[in-house]
Each structure stands twice: as C-alpha cells, then as structure tokens.
N, C-alpha and C positions, 0 to 999 in steps of 0.2 A: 504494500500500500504506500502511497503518497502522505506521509505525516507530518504535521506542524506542532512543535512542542512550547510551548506559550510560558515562559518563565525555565531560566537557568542557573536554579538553584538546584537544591539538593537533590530532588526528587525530578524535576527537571531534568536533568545533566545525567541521571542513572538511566530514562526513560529514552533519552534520547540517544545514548550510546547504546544500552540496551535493545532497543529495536530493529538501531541500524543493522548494530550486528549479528539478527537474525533475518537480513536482508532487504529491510524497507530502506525506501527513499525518504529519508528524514529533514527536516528542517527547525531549526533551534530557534525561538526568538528570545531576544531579551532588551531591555533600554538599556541598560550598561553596558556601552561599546567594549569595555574591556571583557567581558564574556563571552561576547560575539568573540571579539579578536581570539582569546584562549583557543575556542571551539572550532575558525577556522586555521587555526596554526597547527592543529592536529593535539592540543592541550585540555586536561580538564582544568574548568574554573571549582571543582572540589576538592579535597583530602577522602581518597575511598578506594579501598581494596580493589583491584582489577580496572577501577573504569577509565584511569589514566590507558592503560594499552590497548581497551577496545575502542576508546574515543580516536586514539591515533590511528589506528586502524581505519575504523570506519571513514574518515576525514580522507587518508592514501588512497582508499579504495571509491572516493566520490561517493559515497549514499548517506555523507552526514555532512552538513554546512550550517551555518548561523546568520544572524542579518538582526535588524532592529527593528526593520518594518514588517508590523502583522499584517499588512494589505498583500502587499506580497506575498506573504509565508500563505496566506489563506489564498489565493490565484493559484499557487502552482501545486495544492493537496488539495487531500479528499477527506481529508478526518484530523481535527484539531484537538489534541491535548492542553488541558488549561492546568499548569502547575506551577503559579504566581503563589507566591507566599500570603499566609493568612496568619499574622502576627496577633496577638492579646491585645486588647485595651485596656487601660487603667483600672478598667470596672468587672474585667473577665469577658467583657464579649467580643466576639472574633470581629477585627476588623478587616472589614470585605474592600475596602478601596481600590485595590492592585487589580484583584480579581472583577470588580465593575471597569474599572480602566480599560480594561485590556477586553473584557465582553462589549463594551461598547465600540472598540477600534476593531473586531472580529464583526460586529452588526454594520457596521459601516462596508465592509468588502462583502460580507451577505449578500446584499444589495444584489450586486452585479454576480456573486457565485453561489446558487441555488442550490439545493440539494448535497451542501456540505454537513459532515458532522460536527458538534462539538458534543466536548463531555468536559463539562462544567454545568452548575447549577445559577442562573442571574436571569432575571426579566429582562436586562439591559440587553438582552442580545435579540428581544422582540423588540424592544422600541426604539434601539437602534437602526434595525434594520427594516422593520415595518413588515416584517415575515411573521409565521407565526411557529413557534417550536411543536416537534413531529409533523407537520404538514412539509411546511415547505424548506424544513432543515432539520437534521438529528440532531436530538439534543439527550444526554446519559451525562450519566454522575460514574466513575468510576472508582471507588478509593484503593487508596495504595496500603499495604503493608510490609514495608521497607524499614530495617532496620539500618540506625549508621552503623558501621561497620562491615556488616553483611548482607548491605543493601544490593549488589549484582547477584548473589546466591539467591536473596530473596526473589529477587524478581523473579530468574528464571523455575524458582519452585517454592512459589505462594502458598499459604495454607488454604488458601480459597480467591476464588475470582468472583469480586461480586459486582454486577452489571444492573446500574438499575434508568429506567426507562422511560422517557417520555417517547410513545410510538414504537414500532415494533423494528424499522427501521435502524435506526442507531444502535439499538439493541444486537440486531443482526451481526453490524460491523464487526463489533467487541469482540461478539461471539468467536467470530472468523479468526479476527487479530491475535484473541487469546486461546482460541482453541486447541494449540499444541501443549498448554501450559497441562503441569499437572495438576493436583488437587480437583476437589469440584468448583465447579463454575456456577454459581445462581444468578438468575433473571429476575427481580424484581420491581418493585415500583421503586421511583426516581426517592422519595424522601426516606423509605426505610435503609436505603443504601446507603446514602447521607447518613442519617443515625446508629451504622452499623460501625462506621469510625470513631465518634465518640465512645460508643459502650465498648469498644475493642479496647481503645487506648485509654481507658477508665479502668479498667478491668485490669489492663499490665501493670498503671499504676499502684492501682488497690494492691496486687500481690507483691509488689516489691514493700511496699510499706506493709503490711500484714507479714512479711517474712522480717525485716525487719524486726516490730515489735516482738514477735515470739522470739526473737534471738536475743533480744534486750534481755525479755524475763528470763530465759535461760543460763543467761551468763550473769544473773544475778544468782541462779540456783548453781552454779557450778556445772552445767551444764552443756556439751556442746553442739552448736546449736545446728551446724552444718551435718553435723550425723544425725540429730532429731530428723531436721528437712528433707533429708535424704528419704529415711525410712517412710513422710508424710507424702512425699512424692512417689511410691511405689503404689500407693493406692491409687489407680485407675480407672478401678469403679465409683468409689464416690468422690473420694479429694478434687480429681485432676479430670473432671468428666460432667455432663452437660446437667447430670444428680442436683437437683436445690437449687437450678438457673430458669425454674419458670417463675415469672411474675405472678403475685399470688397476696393470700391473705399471710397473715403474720405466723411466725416459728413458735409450738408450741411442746409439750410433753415433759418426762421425767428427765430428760437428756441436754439439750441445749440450753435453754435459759440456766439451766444447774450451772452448768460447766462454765458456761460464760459469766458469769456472778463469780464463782469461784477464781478464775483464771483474774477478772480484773482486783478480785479482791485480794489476790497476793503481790501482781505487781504496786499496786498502792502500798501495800506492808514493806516491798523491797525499796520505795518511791523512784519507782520505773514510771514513766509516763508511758501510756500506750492509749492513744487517743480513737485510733480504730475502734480497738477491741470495745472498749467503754462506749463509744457510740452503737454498738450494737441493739445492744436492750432498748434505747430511748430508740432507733429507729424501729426497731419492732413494736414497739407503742405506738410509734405513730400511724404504721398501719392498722392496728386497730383501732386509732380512732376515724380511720379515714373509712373504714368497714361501717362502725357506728353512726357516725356520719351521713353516710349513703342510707342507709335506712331512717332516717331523721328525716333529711328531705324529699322522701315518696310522699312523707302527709298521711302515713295509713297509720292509726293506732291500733290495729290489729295485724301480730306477726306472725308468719310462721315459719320456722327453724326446719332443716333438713342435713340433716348431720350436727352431731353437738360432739364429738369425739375429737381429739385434735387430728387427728388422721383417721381415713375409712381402711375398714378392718379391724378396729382394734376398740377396744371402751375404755381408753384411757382416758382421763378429762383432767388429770393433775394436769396443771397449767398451759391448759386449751384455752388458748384467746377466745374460743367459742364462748367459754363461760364469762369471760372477762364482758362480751358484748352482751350477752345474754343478762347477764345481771345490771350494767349501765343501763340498760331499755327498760327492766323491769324498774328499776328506779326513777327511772323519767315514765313511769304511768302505763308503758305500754302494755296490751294485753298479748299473750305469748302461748303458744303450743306450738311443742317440740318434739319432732320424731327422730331416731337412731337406732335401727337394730339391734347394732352394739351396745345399747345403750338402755338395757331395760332391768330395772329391779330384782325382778323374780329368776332373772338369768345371771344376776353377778356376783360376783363373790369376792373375799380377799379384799386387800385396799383400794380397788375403786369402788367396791361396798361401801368400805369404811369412811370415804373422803366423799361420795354421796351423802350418806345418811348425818356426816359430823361439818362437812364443810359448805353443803349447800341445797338443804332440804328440802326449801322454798324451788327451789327449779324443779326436783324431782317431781313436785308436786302438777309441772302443769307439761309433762311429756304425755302424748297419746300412742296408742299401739299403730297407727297406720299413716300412711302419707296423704291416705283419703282425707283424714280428721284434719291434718295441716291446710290442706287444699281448704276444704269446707269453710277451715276459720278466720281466714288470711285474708288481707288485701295486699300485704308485699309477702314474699317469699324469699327467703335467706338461702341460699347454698350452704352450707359451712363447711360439705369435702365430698371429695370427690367419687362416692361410692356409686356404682354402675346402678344401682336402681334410682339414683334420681337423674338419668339419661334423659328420660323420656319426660321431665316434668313441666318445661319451658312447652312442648305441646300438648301439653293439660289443662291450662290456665287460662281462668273466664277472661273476658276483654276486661273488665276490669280489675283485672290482679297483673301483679308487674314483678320481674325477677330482679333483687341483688346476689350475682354471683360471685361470690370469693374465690374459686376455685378452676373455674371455666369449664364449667360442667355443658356449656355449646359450646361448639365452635362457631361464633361468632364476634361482631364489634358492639359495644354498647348502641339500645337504642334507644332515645328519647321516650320515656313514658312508660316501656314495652319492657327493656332487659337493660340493665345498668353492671357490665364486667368492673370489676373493683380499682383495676390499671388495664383494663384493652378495650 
C-alpha cells in the first residue's frame, strides 16, 4: 500500500520504518524539518532497538521518504496514519491540538483526494473537508501497543490488533495491512477501540504499582518479594487471566474483603503506605452504593431481589453486598421480597444458619419460595447474581416493571425505563 505517516515521533518513526520494511510505499510527515531531514538521510529521529537499521534501509531501498507537507503526503497515498503526539494538560485531559492541526491540513487535500483512509479519531476532518466520514472517506481508530524499548518486536507481534470503525471500508484496509500480523485481530466500533487504550495502559499501570506495594509490605516482613511474584504469577487461571475482569456489582464473601482489611491492616502496623490496596474496600463501596442508587431512582417502592447470595451457587451471605443493599432499602421504607434457592431456611445449616438467624433476621423474614412471588410483588426487579434461572426473567416482566441488573444476567445495553445494566 501507499502510506502516509502523520507525526514522527515515537510511534510514528517505529510505524513508519516498520511498514516500509515489510514492503509498502511509505511517507513520513512531520513540521520539524529536522525529522524530515533525519528520515531522508537514511536516520532515525528516535533512540530504539532495530529501527535505526530498518529506517536506513528502507530510505536505500526508496519505499520510505519524509516531507513537511500533508497535502502532498495525502496526493501520493491511499491510507493515512495519524500519530501526532497527544500530551496531558494541566488538569489531566489529553490535549488534542496536534492531532486537530494536522486532521484539518489532511480535510483540506480530502477535498480534491476522495476515497482516502485515515485512522484517527477528529470531526475536523469532516469540516474541513466538507466530506462526510465512511461515505466519502475511511475513517478507523487504530491503537498501538508498543513498548519503548521493544517497540519493533512489538509491532511485528502485537498481543492483538484492534480495528475499530466508522464504515466497513477503512475497516477492510487495516484488515488487509494487518493481516499477516499474528495475535487476533478484532473489528469493532470506532469508540470502544479508543477506550480499549486507556483500560490497557491503566491496567499496566495498576500492576506495576500493585506489585510494587506488595513488595513494600514484604520487605517490611523480611520477605522476598521477587520470589512471592514469581510464585503469584504462575497462577494463570485466576491471577494472570480474564477471572474478576467483568464489570459488575461489588466483591463480596468470607475471602476478599477478609484478606484485604487484613493485608492493609498490617502494612499500616509496618507504616508502609500502600494506597492501592487501601482504596480497594472504599471503591467496592462505592459500587454498592451506585447498585443502591439505581434502585432509588426507578421511583418503585416495591422490590424484588433475585439472588441474595454473594455468588450463584452457593448461600453464603457473610459479606454479600447483596445484604449490604438489601438492608439500606429496607431502611429507607422500601417494601422487599427476596428469592435464592440457595438461600432458604429449612435447607441451611452451619454458619450461614447461624449469621441468618443472629445477624439479620428481619431479611429472612421477607424471602418467598419462588421467582413467581418476586415477579407478583415488584415494580423494579434486582438481579443480584448470576444464577441460570433468572435467564429468562427480563422476558417475564409486565410493561410496567423494569430490571436493575448487577450482574448482566442479558446481554444487552441499559435501556431507559425498560433495563438499567449497573456499568453497561
């Protein structure tokens, strides 16, 4: 393909060596003539493993050049790369200025070259050009996951290729561009793409500070912390694995909140700061109060509960956020019947008998034996986990009754009035 790479920076400079030298026709732009200059001298303008010898290369063999002017670089391609730097603002929001610059001097050659791609995300390149995106131009988001250091390995073996899409068009290109790459490649819509870079690189963050912190308390315990990590990282089914990554109602049971009370309660004894870990518990509060919440504003004083166990399968209820909302509502007036298979009287035994009958009597009191009686009593309807019999309950329900699901017991998006998902 004929490519124009829009910003020769880091990612820039990698994408553009990168490419050529799996045989496209490349073109770099950048405003700082001294970039351009590096790139046609046969130079990279970065510090990075390999891409100093592929950019010479490519530049010897004619399929890489550079230049200042986007009007041109868009003339002689067919598909534009936009990787202008998006720096922080004083206040944390990403400032798009480079990236509008440079989408408005690309909507300007539009004009006269129709049918070109870009993958970048800006309105400016409709109202620059007075075209409109997926009709009369590709328009995709593309993000990168390049690491400095190992940014040319990265590239040529991505953990995933994600494509996402205004039109089916632009779509296509990527597809083509990237389809020798390994990993999988997903196709989605234009903004989940976009969002799929901040939770990625939120997500590396988190674990370098999360490993951190445990290494702090460790090396207060005499402990070390690199052989702990080690041994945590061989867990591949839950540690290091997609386990505890769906959006959801809050963490409950005999296990987690324990352990994390415990864990912050010693490094305060050591005074280790670990500010992670400590924001754990208050953010699992706040989703239940965001759970509580949503049922506050249906307007129905009459609820009904479908699952009260912190997980389906089990009738555990020690420190089931279930109870935590159940008991708020009942306090604020509401009228309440609760069903749980798991979750019946005459069936339990041992300490969740005991923490029934000693720690919350009053709720036993207003569970019924079937999902009919919830249905019957209800004008909102609670999910509270995800047990296979309440599959079917979102098409059970009169017009006037409405689901809060905490669990996402449909596959579906929140709908006004209809089904309220707790985060989708």
């Amino acid at each position: 393909m004929k490519i124009s790479i829009m910003g020769l920076g880091y990612v820039g400079a990698v994408s553009a060596g990168c490419l050529a030298k799996e045989g496209h026709e490349v073109i770099g732009v950048d405003p700082q003539q001294a970039k351009v200059d590096l790139i046609n001298a046969g130079k990279t303008p970065i510090i990075e493993k390999d891409i100093g010898e592929i950019i010479e290369r490519a530049v010897a063999e004619g399929r890489l050049r550079a230049t200042s002017d986007v009007q041109e670089a868009v003339r002689h391609t067919d598909l534009s790369l936009i990787c202008v730097g998006t720096p922080s603002l004083g206040n944390g929001h990403i400032d798009l200025k480079y990236v509008r610059r440079v989408c408005e001097q690309i909507g300007v050659a539009l004009k006269n070259h129709p049918g070109h791609t870009v993958v970048v995300r800006s309105t400016a390149l409709e109202q620059a050009s007075g075209l409109k995106a997926g009709e009369d131009f590709g328009l995709a988001i593309n993000p990168e996951f390049l690491r400095e250091g190992t940014a040319v390995y990265d590239y040529f073996h991505p953990p995933k290729t994600v494509i996402g899409e205004v039109g089916q068009g632009a779509g296509e290109v990527l597809a083509k561009l990237y389809g020798h790459l390994p990993g999988p490649q997903i196709r989605t819509d234009y903004e989940t793409a976009e969002m799929v870079k901040y939770a990625d690189n939120t997500w590396h963050a988190l674990k370098v500070a999360f490993a951190n912190e445990i290494g702090n308390i460790c090396k207060g315990l005499g402990l070390d912390s690199h052989k702990l990590m080690d041994i945590f990282c061989q867990d591949t089914k839950l540690n290091l694995s997609p386990y505890y990554l769906k959006p959801g109602f809050a963490f409950g049971g005999s296990c987690l909140p324990k352990d994390v009370r415990a864990l912050s309660y010693k490094a305060k004894l050591m005074d280790v700061k670990v500010p992670i870990i400590d924001a754990i518990l208050p953010s699992n509060d706040e989703q239940i109060e965001r759970g509580i919440q949503a049922v506050i504003d249906k307007g129905r004083k009459k609820v009904g509960v479908l699952g009260f166990s912190f997980k389906a399968g089990t009738d555990d209820l020690r420190e089931s956020p279930m109870v935590e909302l159940v008991e708020r509502l009942i306090g604020k007036g509401y009228d309440l019947a609760i069903y749980d298979s798991n979750v019946r009287m005459a069936a339990i035994h041992g300490a969740n008998r005991e923490y029934i009958l000693n720690h919350i009597p009053h709720i036993s009191k207003l569970m019924v034996a079937s999902i009919d009686e919830v249905l019957d009593h209800a004008g909102t309807i609670v999910i509270g986990n995800g047990s296979q019999e309440f599959r079917d309950v979102p098409r059970r329900l009169r017009d006037d009754q409405l689901i809060v699901d905490l669990v996402r017991i449909a596959d579906t998006r929140s709908v006004e009035g209809v089904y309220d998902g707790i985060c989708w």
